[in-house]
N, C-alpha and C positions, 0 to 999 in steps of 0.2 A: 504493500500500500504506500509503506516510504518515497521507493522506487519512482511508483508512477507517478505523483504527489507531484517528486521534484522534474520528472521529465516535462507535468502540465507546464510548471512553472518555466525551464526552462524554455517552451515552444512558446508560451504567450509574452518569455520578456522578448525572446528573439526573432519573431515571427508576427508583430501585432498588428500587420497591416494586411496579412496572408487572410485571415475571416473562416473560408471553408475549408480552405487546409489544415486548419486546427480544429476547425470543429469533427472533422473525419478522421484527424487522428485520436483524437480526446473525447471525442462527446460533447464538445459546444451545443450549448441551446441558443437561440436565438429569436426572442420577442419583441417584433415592429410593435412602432408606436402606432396606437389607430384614428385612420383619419377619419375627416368629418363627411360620413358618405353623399351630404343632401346638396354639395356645392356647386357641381359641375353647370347643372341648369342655368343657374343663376350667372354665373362666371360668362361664360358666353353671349349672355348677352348685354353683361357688362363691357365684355370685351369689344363686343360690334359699337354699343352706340357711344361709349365715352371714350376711347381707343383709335388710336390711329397707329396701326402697325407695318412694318416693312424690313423683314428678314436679309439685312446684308451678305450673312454666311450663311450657310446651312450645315449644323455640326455633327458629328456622325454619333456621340456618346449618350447616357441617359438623359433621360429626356425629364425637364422639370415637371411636376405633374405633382398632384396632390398625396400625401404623405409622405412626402420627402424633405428634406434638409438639401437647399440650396445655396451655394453660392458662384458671384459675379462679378466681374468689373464694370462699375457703370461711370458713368460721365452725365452728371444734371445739369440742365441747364433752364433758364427763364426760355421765355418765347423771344426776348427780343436780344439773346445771344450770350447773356448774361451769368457766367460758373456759377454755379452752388457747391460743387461739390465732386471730387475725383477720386476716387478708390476703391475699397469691397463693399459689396454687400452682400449680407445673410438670411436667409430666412427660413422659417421652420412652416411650409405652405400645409397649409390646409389640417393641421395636428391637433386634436383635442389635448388642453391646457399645455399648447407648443411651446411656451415660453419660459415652463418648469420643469421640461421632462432632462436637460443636457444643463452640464453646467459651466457653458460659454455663451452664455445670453448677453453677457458685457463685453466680447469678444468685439472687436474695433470691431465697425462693418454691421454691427448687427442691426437689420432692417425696423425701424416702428412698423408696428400693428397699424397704425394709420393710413401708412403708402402702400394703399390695397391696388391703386394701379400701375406700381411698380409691380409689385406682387403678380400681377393678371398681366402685365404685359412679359414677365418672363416665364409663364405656363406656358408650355407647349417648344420651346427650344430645345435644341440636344445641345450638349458638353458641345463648346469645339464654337458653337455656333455663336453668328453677331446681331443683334437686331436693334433699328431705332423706332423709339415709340414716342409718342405723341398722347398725351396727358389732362385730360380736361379736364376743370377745376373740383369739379363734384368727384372725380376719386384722389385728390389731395386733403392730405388731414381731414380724411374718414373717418368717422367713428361711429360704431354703432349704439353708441349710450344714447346718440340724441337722434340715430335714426335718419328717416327719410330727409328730416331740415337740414342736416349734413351732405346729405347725398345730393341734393337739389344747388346746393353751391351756398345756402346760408353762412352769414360773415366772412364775406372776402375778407378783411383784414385779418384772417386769424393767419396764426403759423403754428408749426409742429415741428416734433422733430422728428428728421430725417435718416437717420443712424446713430447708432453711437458710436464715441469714437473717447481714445485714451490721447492724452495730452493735446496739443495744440496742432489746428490744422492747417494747410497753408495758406500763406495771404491770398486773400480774396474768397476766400472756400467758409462754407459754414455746414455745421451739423444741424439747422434747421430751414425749414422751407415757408416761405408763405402759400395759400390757401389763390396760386394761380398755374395756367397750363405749365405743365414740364413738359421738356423735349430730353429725355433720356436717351442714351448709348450703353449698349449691353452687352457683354460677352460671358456667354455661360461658363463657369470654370470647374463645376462639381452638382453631379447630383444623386442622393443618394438615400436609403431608408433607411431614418434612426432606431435606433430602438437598447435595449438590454440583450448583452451575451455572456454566458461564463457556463460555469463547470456546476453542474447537479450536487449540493450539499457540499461545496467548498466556496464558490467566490464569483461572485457576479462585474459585471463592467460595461461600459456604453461603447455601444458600436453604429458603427453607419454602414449598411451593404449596397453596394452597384444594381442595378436591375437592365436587365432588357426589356419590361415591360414596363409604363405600353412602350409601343412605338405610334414613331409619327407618318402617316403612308401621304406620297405624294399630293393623292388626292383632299388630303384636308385642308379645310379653312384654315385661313391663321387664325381668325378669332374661335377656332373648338378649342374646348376647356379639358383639358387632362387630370 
């Protein structure tokens, strides 16, 4: 029992990026976090009428899509050409209580709950891929605490913020946005399903696993919702 004990140990310090390979040599279990099944509907046609999308690359790896742990490089900007903002972003799409399940939620980069149409314009991308969206003011500094008056573009002056981010950022860049159209630049760079993995009555640990499914077939809209 010793033996195998310390072999687990040695495969998960040596190996912790391998996922199935440990789990077939050892017994790894592995439970996704589960998404919110009722969103896709809705997303879609969020996506057509507040959304203006235009796929510059087409990336060939997982595909962002609900349940997943995402991240991007994006580039924000105002409508009239104006930086907000240049780095990662994170987000945890579509996860019931997504924002407690990992504990890198203060991780620079990490996306607000608010910028639900950054959120919606990076659904449907594969790894690899570039796309620029167009942002109308009703899915900036979202919220659903107040609902439809939100969604509808009540108090343009409000602002949110836009990621988090650790120390100082650079001149002209801010980690919040005001409550008008964004013109985003996207490049998927990971996507992936978080969840819990470890070894049966020894030691649990958070993991993210790659998926092939879904994919995305030529024939889709850009605004279908994944």
């Amino acid at each position: 029992m010793l033996t195998r004990l310390l072999l687990v140990l040695i495969l998960v310090a040596v190996l912790p990026g391998t996922g199935w390979a440990v789990e077939e040599e050892v017994g790894v279990y592995f439970n996704p976090v589960e998404p919110i099944s009722e969103m896709p509907q809705g997303m879609a046609r969020w996506k057509r009428e507040f959304l203006q999308l235009e796929d510059l690359k087409i990336g060939d790896g997982p595909l962002a899509a609900l349940g997943r742990k995402i991240s991007a490089d994006i580039e924000v900007r105002y409508a009239d050409g104006t930086l907000i903002y240049r780095g990662p972003a994170i987000s945890y799409a579509g996860l019931k209580d997504a924002t407690f399940i990992h504990s890198d939620v203060h991780e620079r980069g990490m996306m607000s709950l608010q910028q639900e149409g950054i959120f919606l314009g990076l659904n449907g991308m594969a790894v690899g891929g570039k796309r620029r969206m167009v942002i109308a003011p009703n899915l900036v500094c979202y919220s659903e605490a107040v609902g439809e008056s939100t969604a509808k573009g009540a108090n343009p002056r409000h602002t949110c913020t836009l990621v988090a981010t650790e120390g100082r950022l650079e001149e002209g860049q801010s980690n919040t946005v005001r409550k008008e159209t964004l013109i985003v630049e996207a490049t998927l760079t990971a996507s992936c399903i978080p969840g819990r993995a470890g070894i049966p009555r020894v030691f649990t640990w958070e993991s993210c696993r790659d998926s092939d499914r879904p994919r995305r077939e030529p024939s889709d809209p850009i605004w279908r919702a994944y």
